[in-house]
N, C-alpha and C positions, 0 to 999 in steps of 0.2 A: 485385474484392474481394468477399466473401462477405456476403451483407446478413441481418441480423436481423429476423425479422418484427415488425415495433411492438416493437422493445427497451425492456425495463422500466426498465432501469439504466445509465446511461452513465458509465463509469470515465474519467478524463484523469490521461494520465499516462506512465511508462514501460515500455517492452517490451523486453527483451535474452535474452542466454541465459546458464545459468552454467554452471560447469566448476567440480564440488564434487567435493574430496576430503575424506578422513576415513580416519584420523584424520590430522593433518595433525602436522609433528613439524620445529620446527627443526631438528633430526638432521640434516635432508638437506643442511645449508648445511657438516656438517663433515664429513658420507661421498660427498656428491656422488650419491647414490641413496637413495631412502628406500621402504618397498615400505609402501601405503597400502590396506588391507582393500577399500575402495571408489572410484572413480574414474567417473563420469557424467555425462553435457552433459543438463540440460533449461533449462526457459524460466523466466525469471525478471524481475525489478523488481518492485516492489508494483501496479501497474497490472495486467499483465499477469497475476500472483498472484492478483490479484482478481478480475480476469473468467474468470480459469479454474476456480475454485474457483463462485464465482457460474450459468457456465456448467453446469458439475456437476453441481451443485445444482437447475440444471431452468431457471435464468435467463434468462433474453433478454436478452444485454447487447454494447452497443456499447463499444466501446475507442478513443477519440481520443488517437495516438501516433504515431510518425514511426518509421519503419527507412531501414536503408540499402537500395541496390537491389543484394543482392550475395545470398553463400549464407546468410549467417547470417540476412538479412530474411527470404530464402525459406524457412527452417527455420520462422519464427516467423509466419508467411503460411499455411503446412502448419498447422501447429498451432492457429491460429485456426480454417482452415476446417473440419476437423475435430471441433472444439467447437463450433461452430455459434459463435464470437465475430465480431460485425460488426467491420471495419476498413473507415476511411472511405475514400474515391476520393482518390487522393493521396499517399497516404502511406507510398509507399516512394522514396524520392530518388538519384538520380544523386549521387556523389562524399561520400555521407554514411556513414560507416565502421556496421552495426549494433552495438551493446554486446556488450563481452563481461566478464562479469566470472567472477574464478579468484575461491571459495569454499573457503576453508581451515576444514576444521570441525575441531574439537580433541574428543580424548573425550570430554569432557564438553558436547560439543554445539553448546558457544561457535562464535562464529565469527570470523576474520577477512578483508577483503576487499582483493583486487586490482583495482582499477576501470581503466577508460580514457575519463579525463573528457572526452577530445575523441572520440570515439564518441556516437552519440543518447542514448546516457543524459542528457546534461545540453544536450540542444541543440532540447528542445520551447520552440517560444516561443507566443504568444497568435494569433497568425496561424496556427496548425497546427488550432486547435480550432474544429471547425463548429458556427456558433449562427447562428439560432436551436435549440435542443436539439428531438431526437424528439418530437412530441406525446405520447404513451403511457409516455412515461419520466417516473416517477413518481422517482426519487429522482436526483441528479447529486452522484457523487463526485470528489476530487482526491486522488488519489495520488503523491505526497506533498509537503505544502510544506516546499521547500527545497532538493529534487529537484532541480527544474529553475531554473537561477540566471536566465534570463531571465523568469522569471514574476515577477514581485517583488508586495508588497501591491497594486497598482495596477493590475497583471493580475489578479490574482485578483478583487477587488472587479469588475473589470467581467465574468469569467466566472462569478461566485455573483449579481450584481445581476440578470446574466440570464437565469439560473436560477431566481432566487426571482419575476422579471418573468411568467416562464411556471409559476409558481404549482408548482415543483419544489422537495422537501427535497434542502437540500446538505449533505452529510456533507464529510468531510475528514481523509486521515491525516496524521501529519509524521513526518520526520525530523531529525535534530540542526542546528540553524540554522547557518550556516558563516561567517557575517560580520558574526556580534555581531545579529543584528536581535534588535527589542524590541518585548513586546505592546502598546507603545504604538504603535510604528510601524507595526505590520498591525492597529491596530484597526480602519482603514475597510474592511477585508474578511473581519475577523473576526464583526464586525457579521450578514453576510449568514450565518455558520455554526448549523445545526439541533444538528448533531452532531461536536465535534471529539474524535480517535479516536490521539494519541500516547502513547506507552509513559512510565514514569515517569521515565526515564533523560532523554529528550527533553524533555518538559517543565518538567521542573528546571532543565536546562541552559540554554533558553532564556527563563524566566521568573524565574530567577537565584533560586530557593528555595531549601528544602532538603528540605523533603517535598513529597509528591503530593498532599497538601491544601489546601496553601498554592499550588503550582502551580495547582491546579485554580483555586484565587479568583481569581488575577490573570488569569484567561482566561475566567474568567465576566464579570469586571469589564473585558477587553476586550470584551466583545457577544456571546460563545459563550454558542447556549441550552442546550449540555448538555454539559457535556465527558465521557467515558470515557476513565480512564488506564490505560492497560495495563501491572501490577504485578507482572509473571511468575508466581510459585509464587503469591504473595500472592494474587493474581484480578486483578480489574480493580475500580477507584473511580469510583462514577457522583457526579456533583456537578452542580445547577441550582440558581437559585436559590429552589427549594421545598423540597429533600433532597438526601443523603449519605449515600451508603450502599456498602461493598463487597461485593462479590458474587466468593466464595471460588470459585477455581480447581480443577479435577477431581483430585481425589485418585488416587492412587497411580501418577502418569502417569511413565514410563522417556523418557527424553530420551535421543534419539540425535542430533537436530539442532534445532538453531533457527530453521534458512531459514526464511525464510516462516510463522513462527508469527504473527507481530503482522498480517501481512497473512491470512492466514487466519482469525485475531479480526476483524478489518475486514469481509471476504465473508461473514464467518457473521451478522454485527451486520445488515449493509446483506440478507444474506436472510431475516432473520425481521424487520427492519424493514417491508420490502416484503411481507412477510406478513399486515401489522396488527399484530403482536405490540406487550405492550407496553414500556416499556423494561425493565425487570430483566429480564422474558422473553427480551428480544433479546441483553443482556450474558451472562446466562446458556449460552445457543445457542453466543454466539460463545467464550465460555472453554472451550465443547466442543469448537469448530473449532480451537483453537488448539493445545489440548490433543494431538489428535489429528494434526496438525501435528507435533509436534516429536517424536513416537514414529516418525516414519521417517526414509529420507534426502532432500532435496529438498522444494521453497516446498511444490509441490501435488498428491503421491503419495497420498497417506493417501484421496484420492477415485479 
C-alpha cells in the first residue's frame, strides 16, 4: 500500500466506485433503451471524495477503509496510489465484494442512488481502523455517520476519545440516520465532535426539527462544539454556542450534478482548517468547493 509521508489528515470511512449517468429518465423502464448524454465509472463514497479532493489540494492524507481483493479494490488501489493517498496495510480482503454504486443524476442535478449494501460500503467496522492515529495528523475525520451500520455511538466515542487522547480535532460528516437514532443516544460521542459538518436535509431528519436552526441547537446541546449545516443554494449555517451566522453560497453557480458536493464542502472545510484559517474563513472556502462541485459531472472532477 502506498504510504503518506507524516499525513496531516486522516479520513475513516468509505471507498467505492460510481457508475453516473445523466441525465437519467424513467423513460427507459417503458422503451427498454434510454440514450443518456453522459455515462462514466469514477471513485466515490464520501471518505474517498474527501481524501481525494484533500489530496488535490496539496494534502497528506491517510484513508482508513476496507475493499474487496478483486478489480474494482484494484481500480481504487490505482487511484490512491496516484494521489499520493495512504491506505493502510490490510485492507483489501479476500471474499469481500468492492462497492459499487449506479448514480442516476436527473437534469437538474438531483440525484438518485443504486447501492449494494452487502458490498464494503456498509461493512467497515471498529476493528478495520488503526489507532493509535499518525503523530503529525493534526485533524481526524469520519465520513459519515450512519454509513457504516456497525459503528454505532459506542464506536465512535472510542474512535474520537482517541483522537482527542492524541490531542487531534475531530470533525465528522453524516448522512440520513436509518434506524431512528437520537441526539440523545449519540451524545457520548458527540461529546468528543470539534466540528459536525451535515447538510440541512440530515440534520432535521435526525434531530426531528423543522429548521436548520433548531437542528443545529439540539446538536449543540448534544456536545458538538460547532456544527456547520450544509444549506445548498442558501450556504451553509455555522452555530456554537457563542454565534450564528450564515455564510451565503457562491452566486451564479449552473448545477450539472450534486455528487459529491456536500463531500467536497467537507475537504474544502477540513483544508482551510488545517491551514489555520479561521471558521467563517474555512465555511467560506468550503461553499467554494462545493460550488465548484456541482458545476461538473462526478464527486471529484472540478480538481
Amino acid at each position: 500500500m502506498v504510504k503518506a509521508k507524516n499525513p496531516e489528515i486522516v479520513i475513516i470511512g468509505a471507498a467505492i466506485v460510481d457508475v453516473l449517468v445523466r441525465p437519467a429518465s424513467e423513460e427507459v423502464f417503458q422503451t427498454g433503451s434510454y440514450g443518456a448524454e453522459d455515462i462514466r465509472m469514477s471513485v466515490g463514497a464520501d471518505a474517498l471524495n474527501e481524501a481525494t479532493v484533500l489530496a488535490r489540494l496539496g494534502k497528506r492524507v491517510r484513508l482508513e477503509t476496507i475493499l474487496g481483493n478483486d478489480q474494482t479494490g484494484a481500480y481504487i488501489t490505482r487511484h490512491c496510489e496516484e494521489e499520493g493517498i495512504e491506505l493502510p496495510c490490510g485492507c483489501l480482503r479476500d471474499g469481500l465484494a468492492t462497492g459499487i454504486n449506479v448514480v442516476l443524476v436527473e437534469a437538474d442535478g438531483k440525484r438518485n442512488f443504486l447501492t449494494n449494501d452487502r458490498g464494503s460500503l456498509r461493512k467497515l467496522c471498529l476493528e478495520d481502523i488503526h489507532m493509535p492515529f499518525p503523530e503529525d495528523a493534526g485533524i481526524v475525520c469520519f465520513a459519515s455517520i450512519f454509513v457504516s451500520p456497525k459503528i454505532g455511538a459506542g464506536e465512535l466515542r472510542t474512535i474520537f476519545a482517541q483522537a482527542k487522547k492524541q490531542n487531534k480535532i475531530v470533525c465528522a460528516d453524516m448522512t440520513k440516520c436509518k434506524n431512528g437514532e437520537t441526539a440523545e443516544e449519540m451524545a457520548e460521542a458527540f461529546a468528543y465532535i470539534d466540528y459536525l459538518l451535515p447538510n440541512d436535509e440530515e440534520a432535521m431528519l435526525f434531530t426531528g426539527t423543522e429548521t436548520a436552526s433548531e437542528a443545529a441547537d439540539v446538536l449543540l446541546r448534544a456536545g458538538v462544539g460547532n456544527v456547520i449545516i450544509k444549506c445548498g443554494k442558501k450556504g451553509a449555517l455555522v452555530k456554537n454556542k457563542e454565534e450564528s451566522y450564515m455564510v451565503p453560497a457562491k452566486a451564479g453557480v449552473e448545477c450539472i450534478d450534486t455528487t459529491g458536493a456536500g463531500d467536497s464542502f467537507v475537504a474544502g472545510f477540513l483544508y482551510a482548517l488545517s491551514e489555520g484559517r479561521i471558521l467563517r474563513e474555512c465555511v467560506e472556502y468550503a461553499n467554494e468547493c462545493g460550488a465548484k462541485a456541482v458545476g461538473v459531472m462526478g464527486a471529484t472532477e472540478w480538481l
